[in-house]
N, C-alpha and C positions, 0 to 999 in steps of 0.2 A: 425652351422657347419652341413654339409651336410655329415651324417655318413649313410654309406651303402648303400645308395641312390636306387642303380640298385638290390642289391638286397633285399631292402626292397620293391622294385615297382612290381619283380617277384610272390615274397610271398605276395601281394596284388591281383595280377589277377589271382591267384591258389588259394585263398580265395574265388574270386568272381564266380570261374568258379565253383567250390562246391557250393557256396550259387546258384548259378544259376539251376544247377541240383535237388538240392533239392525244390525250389521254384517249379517247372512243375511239382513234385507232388503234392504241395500243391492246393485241388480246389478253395481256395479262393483267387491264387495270381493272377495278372492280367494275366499270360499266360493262365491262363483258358479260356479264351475270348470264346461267342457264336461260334460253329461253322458256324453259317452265315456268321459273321463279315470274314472268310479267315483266311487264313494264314498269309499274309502279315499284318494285325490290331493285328493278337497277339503277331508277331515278335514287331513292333512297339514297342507293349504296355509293351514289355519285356527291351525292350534298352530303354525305357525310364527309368523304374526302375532301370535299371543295372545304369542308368546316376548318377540319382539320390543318390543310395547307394553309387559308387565310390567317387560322391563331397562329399557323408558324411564325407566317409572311408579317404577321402584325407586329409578335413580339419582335420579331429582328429588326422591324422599322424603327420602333419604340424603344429598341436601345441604342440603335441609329442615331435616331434625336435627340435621346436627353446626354449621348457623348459628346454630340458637336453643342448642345444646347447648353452642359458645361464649359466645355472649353471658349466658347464665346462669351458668357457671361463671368467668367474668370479671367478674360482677357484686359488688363490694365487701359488697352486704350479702347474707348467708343466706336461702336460701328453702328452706323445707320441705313437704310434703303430708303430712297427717297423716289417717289415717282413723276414720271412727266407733269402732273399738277403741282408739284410743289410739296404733295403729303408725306410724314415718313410713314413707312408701313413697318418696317418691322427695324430693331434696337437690341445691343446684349443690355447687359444691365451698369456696365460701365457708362454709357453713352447718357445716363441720369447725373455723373460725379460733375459732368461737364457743363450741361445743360437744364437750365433750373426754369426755364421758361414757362414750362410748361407740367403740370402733375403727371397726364400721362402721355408719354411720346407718340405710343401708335398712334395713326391716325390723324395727329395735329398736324398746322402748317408747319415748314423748317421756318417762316420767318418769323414765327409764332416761339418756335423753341430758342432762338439764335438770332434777333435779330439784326445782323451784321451784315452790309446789305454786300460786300465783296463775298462773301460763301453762296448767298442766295447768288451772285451773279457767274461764280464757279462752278453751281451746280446747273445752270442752264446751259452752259458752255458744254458741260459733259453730256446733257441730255439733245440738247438741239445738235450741237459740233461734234460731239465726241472726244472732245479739250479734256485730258487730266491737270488738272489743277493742283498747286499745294502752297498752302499761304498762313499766316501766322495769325490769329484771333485772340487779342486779348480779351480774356471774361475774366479778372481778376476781380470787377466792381461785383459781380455773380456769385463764382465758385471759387476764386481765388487765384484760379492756374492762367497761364498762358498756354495755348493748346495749337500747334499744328496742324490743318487739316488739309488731308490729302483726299480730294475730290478726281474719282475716276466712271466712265461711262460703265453702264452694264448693261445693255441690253439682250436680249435673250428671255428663254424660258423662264422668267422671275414671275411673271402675272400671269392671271388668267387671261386670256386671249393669244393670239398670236405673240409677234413680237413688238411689245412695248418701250420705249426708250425707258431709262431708269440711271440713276445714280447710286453709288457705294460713297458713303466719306469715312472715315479713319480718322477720330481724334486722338492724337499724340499728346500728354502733356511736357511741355516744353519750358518749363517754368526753371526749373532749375539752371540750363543750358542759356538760355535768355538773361537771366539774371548773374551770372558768370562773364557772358558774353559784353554787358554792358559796366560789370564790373572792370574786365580789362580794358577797356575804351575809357575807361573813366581813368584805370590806373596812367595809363600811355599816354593821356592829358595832364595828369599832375606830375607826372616823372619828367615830361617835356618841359613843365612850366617850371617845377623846381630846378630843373637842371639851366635851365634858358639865364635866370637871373642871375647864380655865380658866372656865367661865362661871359654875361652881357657886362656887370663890373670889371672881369679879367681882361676883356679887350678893350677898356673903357680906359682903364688905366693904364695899361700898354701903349697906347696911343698915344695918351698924355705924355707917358715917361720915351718912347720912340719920338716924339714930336719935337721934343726939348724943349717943352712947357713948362716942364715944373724943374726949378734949380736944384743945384746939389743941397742937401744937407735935407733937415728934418723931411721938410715935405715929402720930397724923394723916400725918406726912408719909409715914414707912413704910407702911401702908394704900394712900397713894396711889400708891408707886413699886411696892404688889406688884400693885395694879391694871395698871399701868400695865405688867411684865413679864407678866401672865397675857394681857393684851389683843394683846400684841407676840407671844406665843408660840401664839395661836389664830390671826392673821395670817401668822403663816410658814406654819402647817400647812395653812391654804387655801390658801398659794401654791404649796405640796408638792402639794397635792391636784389641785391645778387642771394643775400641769404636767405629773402623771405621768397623768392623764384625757388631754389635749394629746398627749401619746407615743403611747399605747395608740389612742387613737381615729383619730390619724394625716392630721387634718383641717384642722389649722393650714398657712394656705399659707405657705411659708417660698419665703425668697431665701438661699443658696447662694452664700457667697464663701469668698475665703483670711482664716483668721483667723490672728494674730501667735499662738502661745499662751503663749510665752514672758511678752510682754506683757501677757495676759490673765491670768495667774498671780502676776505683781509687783501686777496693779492688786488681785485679792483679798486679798495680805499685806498690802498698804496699809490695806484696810479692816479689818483684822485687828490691826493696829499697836496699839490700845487691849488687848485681851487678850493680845496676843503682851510688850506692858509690863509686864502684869500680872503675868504669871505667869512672866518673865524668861525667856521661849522664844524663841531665835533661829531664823531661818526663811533660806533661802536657796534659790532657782532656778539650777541647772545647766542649758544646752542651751539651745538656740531652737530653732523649726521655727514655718512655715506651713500648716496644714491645710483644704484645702475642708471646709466645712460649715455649716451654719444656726450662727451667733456664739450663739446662747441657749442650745443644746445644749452646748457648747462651755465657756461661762460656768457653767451648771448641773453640770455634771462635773466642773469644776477646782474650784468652789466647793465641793461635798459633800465630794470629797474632802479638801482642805483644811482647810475649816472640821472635819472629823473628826479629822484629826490632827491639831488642836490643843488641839479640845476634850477628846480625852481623853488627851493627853500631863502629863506630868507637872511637877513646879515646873521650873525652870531645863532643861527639855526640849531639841530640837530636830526640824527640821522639814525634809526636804529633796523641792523638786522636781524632778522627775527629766526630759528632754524629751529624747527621741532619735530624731530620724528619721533615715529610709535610703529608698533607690530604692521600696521596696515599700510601708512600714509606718511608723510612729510609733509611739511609743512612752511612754506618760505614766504617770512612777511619783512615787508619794505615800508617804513614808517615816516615821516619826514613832518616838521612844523612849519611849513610853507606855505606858498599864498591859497592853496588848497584849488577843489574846482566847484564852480558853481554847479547847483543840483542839474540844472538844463543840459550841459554838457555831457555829465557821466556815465550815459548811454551811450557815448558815440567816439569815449577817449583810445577805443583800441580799434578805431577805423583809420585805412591808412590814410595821410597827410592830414587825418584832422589834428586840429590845433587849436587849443582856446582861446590863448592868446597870441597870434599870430608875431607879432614885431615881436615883445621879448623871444618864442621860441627860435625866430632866425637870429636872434643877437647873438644866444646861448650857442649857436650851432644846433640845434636842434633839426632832426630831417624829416620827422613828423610819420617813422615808421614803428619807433621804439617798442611801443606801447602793442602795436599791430604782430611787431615778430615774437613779444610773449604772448600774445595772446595764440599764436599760432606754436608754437614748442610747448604750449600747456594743453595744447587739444590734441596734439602727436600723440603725448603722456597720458592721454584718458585725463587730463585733472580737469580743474576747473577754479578761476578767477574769482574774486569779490573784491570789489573798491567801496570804501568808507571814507567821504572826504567833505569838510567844510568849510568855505571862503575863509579867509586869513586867519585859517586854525592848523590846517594839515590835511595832506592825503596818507591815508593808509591800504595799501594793497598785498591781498594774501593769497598767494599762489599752492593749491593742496594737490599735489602728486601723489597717485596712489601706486604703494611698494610694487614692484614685478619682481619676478623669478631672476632669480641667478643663472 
């Protein structure tokens, strides 16, 4: 990038015309020439120096430029100059990923390239006030990103004339952070609200049963068994809560062995043997294999999924797990002939608190994170998920972990 160009070449030949001046004092530079040799041999012998120092003076510029002219055009975030009119004059070549306004930057209006009319009023702030500014510009409908910009004054030697006011902006993209950001605000609403409803039952009933509303015997006891599941259904949810915080934050120091998971799969049907009675579902484990990994990770994966295809399998259902390793990969599928999920949903089954069917998943106990914490213990493992699922047929989801070192 060709920065200042003309008036870097002026402050070159005002350098050179000083170094020339001072040279005709010096007796040893070649202007000293014999006076025999004329005037004309030490004019010469002087432009040829002058030639010579200028290519020096030129290539050092020249590599001057194209150093800082790479590292700005390799700089992830945009930078632009913008002048007291409004123009930008000079761009690296990042400052295009952001800005699609326009085909070519120099020389266009900013509100031409950007037209967000809070930057246009950041940049006058910096130019007229001398205000740094830094404010958030969505251009997702544009370039896709959310982008940061940091608007600061620059006046000084930037233009030809004296001292012009001017602007520098700095776009950041911000997109990732932004989008995390409104993730957590969004989770801190659904954690609030799911937690709000068991507690708002727990004192609901409490008051009844403190009030001496409801007489001894069944009623009473009813009251006390739905305490007693709303209490148990606010406790799984903070243990959902707490373990998928544990994944993300990535802070828990784990030990790393071979786990059975064959075995780890009969020991959850086992605990499942009460519901799986109930609801006259057989359940069955194909396959063994040993996998390195943190055994909670491991236990939490074979559990959500599991515990899912039962819960929403239907009367006299079944259940099958699937466990197939080979030299590279594993392989864990969870199969179930249940009310399945409609096509519209299955993009969105492993986001947290989403839920298909809202009422039955709180009947079931359901805390609407299950699905979210394998999906997060399969992206720890490098693996990757596939769901296969049709309304009142069944879901089927297969979890492929790729082997790691011992």
């Amino acid at each position: 990038m060709e920065l200042f160009r003309k008036k870097q070449d002026a402050a070159d030949l005002r350098m050179l015309a000083d170094r020339l001046e001072r040279l005709r004092e010096d007796p040893d530079c070649p202007f000293a020439a014999p006076a025999a040799e004329g005037d004309t041999a030490r004019i010469i012998a002087g432009i040829e120096y002058l030639v010579d120092e200028l290519a020096e003076t030129r290539r050092a510029l020249d590599g001057e430029r194209r150093r800082a002219s790479y590292i700005l055009d390799n700089m992830d975030s945009g930078l632009l100059l913008v002048d007291a009119g409004g123009a930008i004059t000079q761009c690296n070549a990042s400052a295009y990923k952001y800005l699609s306004g326009c085909e070519e930057l120099v020389g266009a209006r900013l509100e031409a390239a950007c037209p967000d009319p809070a930057l246009v009023k950041a940049v006058k702030k910096a130019v007229e006030g001398e205000v740094s500014s830094v404010l958030d510009i969505d251009l997702t409908a544009t370039s896709g990103a959310i982008v940061s910009a940091r608007v600061s004054p620059a006046a000084g030697a930037l233009f030809e004339g004296d001292r012009q006011a001017a602007a520098v902006i700095v776009l950041t993209n911000v997109t990732q952070e932004r989008q995390m950001e409104a993730m957590r605000s969004e989770f801190i609403a659904n954690i609030s609200h799911e937690l709000k409803t068991p507690i708002t039952s727990i004192l609901g009933f409490t008051e009844l049963l403190t009030a001496g509303v409801v007489p001894e015997g069944e009623k009473r006891r009813e009251f006390l068994e739905r305490i007693g599941e709303e209490a148990r259904r606010m406790s799984a949810l903070i243990d959902d809560i707490l373990h998928l915080s544990s994944l993300e934050s990535k802070q828990t120091e784990e030990v790393w062995e071979m786990v059975d998971l064959r075995a780890l799969a009969e020991d959850i049907l086992r605990s499942l043997e009460p519901q799986l009675q109930r609801r006259q579902i057989t359940a069955e484990v194909v396959g063994a294999a040993r996998y390195r990994a943190y055994p909670d990770d491991m236990r939490q994966l074979l559990k959500n999924l599991i515990e899912n295809a039962v819960k929403y399998n239907r009367e006299g259902g079944r259940v099958e797990v699937r466990i197939a390793p080979d030299a590279y990969q594993c392989v864990i599928g969870v199969s179930d002939t249940g009310i399945g999920i409609p096509l519209e949903h299955q993009s969105r089954v492993f986001e947290r608190f989403y839920r298909v069917d809202k009422g039955r998943s709180k009947r079931e106990g359901g805390t609407g994170l299950g699905l979210s914490i394998v999906k997060h213990i399969t992206a720890k493992y490098g693996g990757r998920i596939t769901l296969v699922s049709r309304p009142e047929e069944g879901t089927s989801i297969r979890v492929t972990l790729p082997i790691t070192e011992e």
